[in-house]
Residue frames as qw, qx, qy, qz and C-alpha x, y, z in Angstrom:
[[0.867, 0.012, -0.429, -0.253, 14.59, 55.31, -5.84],
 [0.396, 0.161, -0.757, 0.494, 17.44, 54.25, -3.39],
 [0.126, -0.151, 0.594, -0.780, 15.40, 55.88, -0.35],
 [0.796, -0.093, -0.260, -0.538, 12.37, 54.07, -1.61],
 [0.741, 0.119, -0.649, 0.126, 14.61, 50.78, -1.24],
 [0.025, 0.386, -0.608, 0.693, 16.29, 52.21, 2.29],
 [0.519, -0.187, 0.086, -0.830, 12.60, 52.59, 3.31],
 [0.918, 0.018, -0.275, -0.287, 11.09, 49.15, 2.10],
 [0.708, 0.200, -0.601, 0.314, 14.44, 47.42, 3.55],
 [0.260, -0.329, 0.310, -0.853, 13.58, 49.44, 7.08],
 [0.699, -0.010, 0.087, -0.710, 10.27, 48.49, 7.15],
 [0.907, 0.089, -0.401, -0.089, 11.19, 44.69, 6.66],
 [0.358, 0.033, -0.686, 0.632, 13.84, 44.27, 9.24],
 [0.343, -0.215, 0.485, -0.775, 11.51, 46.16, 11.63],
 [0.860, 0.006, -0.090, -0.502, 8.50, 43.68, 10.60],
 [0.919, 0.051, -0.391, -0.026, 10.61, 40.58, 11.20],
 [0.065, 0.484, -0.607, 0.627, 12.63, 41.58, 14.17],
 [0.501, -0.210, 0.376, -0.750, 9.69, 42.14, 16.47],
 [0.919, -0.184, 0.136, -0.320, 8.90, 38.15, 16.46],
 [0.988, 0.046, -0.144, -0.030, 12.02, 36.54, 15.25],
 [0.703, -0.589, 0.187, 0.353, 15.00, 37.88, 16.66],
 [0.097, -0.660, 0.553, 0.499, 18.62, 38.42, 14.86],
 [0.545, 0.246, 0.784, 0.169, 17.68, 35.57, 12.54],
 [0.348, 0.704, 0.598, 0.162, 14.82, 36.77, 10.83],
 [0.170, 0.834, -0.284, -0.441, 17.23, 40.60, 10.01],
 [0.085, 0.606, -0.509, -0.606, 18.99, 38.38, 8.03],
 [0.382, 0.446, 0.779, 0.218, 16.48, 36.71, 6.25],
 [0.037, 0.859, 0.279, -0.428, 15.29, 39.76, 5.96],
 [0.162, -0.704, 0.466, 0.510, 18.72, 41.13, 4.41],
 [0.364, -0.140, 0.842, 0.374, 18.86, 38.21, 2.56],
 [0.257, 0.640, 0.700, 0.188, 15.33, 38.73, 0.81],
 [0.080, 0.867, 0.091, -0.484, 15.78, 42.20, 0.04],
 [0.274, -0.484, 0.708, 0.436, 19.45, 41.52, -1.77],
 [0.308, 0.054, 0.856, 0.413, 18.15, 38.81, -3.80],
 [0.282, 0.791, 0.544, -0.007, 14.90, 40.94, -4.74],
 [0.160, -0.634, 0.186, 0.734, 16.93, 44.50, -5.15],
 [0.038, -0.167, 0.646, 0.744, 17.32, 44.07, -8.92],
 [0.058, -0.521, -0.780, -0.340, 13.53, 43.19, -9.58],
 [0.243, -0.678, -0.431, 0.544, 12.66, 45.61, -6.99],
 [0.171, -0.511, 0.182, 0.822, 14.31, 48.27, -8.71],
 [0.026, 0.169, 0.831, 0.530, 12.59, 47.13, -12.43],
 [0.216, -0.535, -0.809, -0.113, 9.65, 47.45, -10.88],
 [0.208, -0.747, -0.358, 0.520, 9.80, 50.52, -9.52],
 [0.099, -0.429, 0.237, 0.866, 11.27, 52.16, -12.31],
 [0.093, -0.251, -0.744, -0.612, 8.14, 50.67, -14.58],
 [0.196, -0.662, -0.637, 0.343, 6.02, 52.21, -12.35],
 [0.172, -0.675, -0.086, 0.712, 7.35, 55.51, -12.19],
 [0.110, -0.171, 0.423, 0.883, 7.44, 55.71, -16.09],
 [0.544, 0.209, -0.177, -0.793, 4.42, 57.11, -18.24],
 [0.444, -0.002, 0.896, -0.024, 1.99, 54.02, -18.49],
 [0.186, 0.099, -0.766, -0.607, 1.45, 52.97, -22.24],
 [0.369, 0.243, 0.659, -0.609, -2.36, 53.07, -22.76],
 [0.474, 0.469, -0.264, -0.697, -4.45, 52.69, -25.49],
 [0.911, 0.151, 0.383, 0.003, -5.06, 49.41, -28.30],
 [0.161, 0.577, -0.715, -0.361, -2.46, 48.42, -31.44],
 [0.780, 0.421, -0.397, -0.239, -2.74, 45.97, -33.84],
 [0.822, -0.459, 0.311, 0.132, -0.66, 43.28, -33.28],
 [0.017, 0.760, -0.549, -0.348, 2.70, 42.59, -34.97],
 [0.905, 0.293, 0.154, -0.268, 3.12, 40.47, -37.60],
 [0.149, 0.797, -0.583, -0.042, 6.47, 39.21, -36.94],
 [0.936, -0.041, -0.348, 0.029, 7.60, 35.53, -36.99],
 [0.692, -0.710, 0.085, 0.099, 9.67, 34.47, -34.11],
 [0.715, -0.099, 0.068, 0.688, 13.21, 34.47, -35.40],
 [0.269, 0.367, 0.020, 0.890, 13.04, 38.14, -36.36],
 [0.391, -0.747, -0.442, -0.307, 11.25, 39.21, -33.39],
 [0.491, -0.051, -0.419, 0.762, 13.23, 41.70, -31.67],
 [0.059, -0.827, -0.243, -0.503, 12.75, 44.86, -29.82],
 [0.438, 0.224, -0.423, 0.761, 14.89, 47.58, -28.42],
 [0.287, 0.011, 0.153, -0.946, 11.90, 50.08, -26.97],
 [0.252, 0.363, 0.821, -0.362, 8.47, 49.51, -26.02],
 [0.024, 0.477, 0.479, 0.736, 5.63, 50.22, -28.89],
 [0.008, -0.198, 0.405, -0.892, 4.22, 53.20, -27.67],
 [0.598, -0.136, 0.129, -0.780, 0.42, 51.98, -27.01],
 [0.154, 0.136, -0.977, 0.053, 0.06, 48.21, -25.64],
 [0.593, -0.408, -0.459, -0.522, -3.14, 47.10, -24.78],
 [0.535, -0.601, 0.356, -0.475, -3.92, 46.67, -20.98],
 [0.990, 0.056, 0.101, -0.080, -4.51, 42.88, -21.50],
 [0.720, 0.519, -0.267, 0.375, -0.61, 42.51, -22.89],
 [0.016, -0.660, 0.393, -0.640, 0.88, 44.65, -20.22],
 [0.791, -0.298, 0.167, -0.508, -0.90, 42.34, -17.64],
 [0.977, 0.202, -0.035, 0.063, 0.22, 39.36, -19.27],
 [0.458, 0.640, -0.442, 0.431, 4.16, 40.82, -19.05],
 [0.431, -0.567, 0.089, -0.696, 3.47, 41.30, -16.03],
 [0.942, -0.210, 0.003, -0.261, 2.35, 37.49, -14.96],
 [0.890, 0.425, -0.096, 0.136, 4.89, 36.61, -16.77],
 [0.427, -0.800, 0.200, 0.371, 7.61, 38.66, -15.23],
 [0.678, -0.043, 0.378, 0.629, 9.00, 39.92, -17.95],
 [0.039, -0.486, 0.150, 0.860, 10.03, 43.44, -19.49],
 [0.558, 0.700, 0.322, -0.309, 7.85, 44.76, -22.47],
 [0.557, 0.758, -0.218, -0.261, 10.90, 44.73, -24.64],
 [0.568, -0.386, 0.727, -0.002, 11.78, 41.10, -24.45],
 [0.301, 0.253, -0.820, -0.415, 12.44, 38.63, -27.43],
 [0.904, -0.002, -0.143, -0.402, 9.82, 36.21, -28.16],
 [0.858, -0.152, -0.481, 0.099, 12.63, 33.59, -26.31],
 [0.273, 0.055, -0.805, 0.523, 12.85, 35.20, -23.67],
 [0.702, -0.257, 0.067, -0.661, 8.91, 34.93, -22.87],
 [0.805, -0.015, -0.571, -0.159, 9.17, 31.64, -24.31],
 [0.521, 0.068, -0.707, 0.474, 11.57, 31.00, -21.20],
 [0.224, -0.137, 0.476, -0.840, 9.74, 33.10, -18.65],
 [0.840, 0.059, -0.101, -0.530, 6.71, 30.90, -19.63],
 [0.844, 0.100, -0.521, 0.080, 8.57, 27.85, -19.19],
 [0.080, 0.442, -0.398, 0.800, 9.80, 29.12, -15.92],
 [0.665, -0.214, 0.177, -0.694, 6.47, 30.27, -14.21],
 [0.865, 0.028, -0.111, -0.489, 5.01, 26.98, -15.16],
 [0.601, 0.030, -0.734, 0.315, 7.39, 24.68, -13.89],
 [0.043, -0.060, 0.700, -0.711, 7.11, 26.28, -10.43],
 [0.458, 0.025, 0.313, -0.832, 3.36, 26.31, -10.52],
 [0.510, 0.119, -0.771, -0.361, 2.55, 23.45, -12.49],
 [0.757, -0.389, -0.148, -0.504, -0.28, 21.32, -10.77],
 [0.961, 0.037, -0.266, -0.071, 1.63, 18.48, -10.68],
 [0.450, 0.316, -0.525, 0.650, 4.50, 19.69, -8.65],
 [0.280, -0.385, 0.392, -0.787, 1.94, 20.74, -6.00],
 [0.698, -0.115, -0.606, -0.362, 0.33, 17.41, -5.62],
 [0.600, -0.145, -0.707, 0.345, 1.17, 16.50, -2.49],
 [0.100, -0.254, 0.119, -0.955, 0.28, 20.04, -1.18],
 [0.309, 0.273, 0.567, -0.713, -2.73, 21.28, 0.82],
 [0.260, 0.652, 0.707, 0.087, -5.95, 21.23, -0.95],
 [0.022, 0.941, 0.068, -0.330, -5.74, 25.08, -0.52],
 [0.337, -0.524, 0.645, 0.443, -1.99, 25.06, -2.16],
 [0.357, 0.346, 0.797, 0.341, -3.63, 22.69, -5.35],
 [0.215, 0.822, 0.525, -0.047, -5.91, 25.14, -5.74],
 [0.006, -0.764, 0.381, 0.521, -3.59, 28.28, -5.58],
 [0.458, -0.350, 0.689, 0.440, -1.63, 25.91, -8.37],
 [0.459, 0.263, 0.754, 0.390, -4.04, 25.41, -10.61],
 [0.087, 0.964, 0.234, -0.093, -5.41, 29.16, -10.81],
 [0.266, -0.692, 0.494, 0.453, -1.73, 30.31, -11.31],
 [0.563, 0.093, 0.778, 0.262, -1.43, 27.72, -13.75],
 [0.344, 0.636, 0.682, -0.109, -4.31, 29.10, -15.08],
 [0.096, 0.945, -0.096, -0.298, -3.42, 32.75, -15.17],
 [0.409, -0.518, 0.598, 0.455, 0.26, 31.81, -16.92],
 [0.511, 0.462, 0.666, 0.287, -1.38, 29.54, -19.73],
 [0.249, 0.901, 0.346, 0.083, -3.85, 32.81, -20.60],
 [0.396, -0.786, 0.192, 0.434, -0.85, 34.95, -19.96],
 [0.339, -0.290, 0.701, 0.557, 1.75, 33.35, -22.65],
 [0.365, 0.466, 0.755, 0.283, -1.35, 32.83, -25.14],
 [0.134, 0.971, 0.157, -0.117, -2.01, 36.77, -25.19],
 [0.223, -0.771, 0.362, 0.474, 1.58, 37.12, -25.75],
 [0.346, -0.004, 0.803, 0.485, 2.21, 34.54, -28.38],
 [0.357, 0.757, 0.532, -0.127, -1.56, 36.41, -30.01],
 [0.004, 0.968, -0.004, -0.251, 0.01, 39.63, -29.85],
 [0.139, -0.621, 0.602, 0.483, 3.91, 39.58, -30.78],
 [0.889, 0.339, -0.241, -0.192, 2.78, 36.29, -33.35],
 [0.078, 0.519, -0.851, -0.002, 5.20, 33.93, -31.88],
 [0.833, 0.074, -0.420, -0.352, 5.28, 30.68, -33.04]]
């Protein structure tokens, strides 16, 4: 996984060199660093066996909703929704709540109002996708 990172952290300093000088390596640097730990999440949910199949949902109320391990068969539509959400498949039902409260401040129409037309639009389709996101999660795990 490191020589993945080496690679990707290569391959950005060469792509922002070649137009912006010594600057843009250490933006560069700097946006690798602060991405390194998601980077690395993401690459190691990649590389493990992906959890296919359908399940029931759980019929747990939100103060005793925990989990240490992923259940072994999630539905595509859930995974997806972790996903949007940026958050691990064996998160607590507060910390979706907060990754849902997260997302949707940054993307929230109303913070893009003043934006392009194109930019509104991106906002409210994000928007969109987050909403349907947190509502498949609160379906599935039952959090209230």
């Amino acid at each position: 996984m490191g020589q993945l990172l080496d690679r990707l952290r290569n391959y950005v300093r060469a792509s922002v060199s070649s137009g912006t000088g010594s600057s843009g390596k250490a933006w560069a640097d700097r946006m690798i660093d602060s991405e390194d730990d998601e980077l690395r999440r993401i690459i190691e949910e990649l590389s493990s066996e992906p959890a296919r199949g359908a399940t029931s949902g759980s019929a747990t109320s939100d103060s005793s909703f925990r989990r240490s391990t992923p259940p072994p068969d999630l539905p595509t539509d859930v995974v997806r929704a972790h996903t949007m959400l940026n958050v691990p498949v064996t998160a607590d039902a507060a910390a979706i709540k907060q990754a849902y409260k997260t997302a949707i401040a940054r993307w929230h129409p109303d913070r893009h109002a003043s934006s392009s037309a194109e930019e509104q639009a991106r906002a409210h389709q994000r928007a969109r996708e987050i909403n349907s996101a947190y509502a498949t999660l609160k379906k599935f795990y039952s959090i209230t």
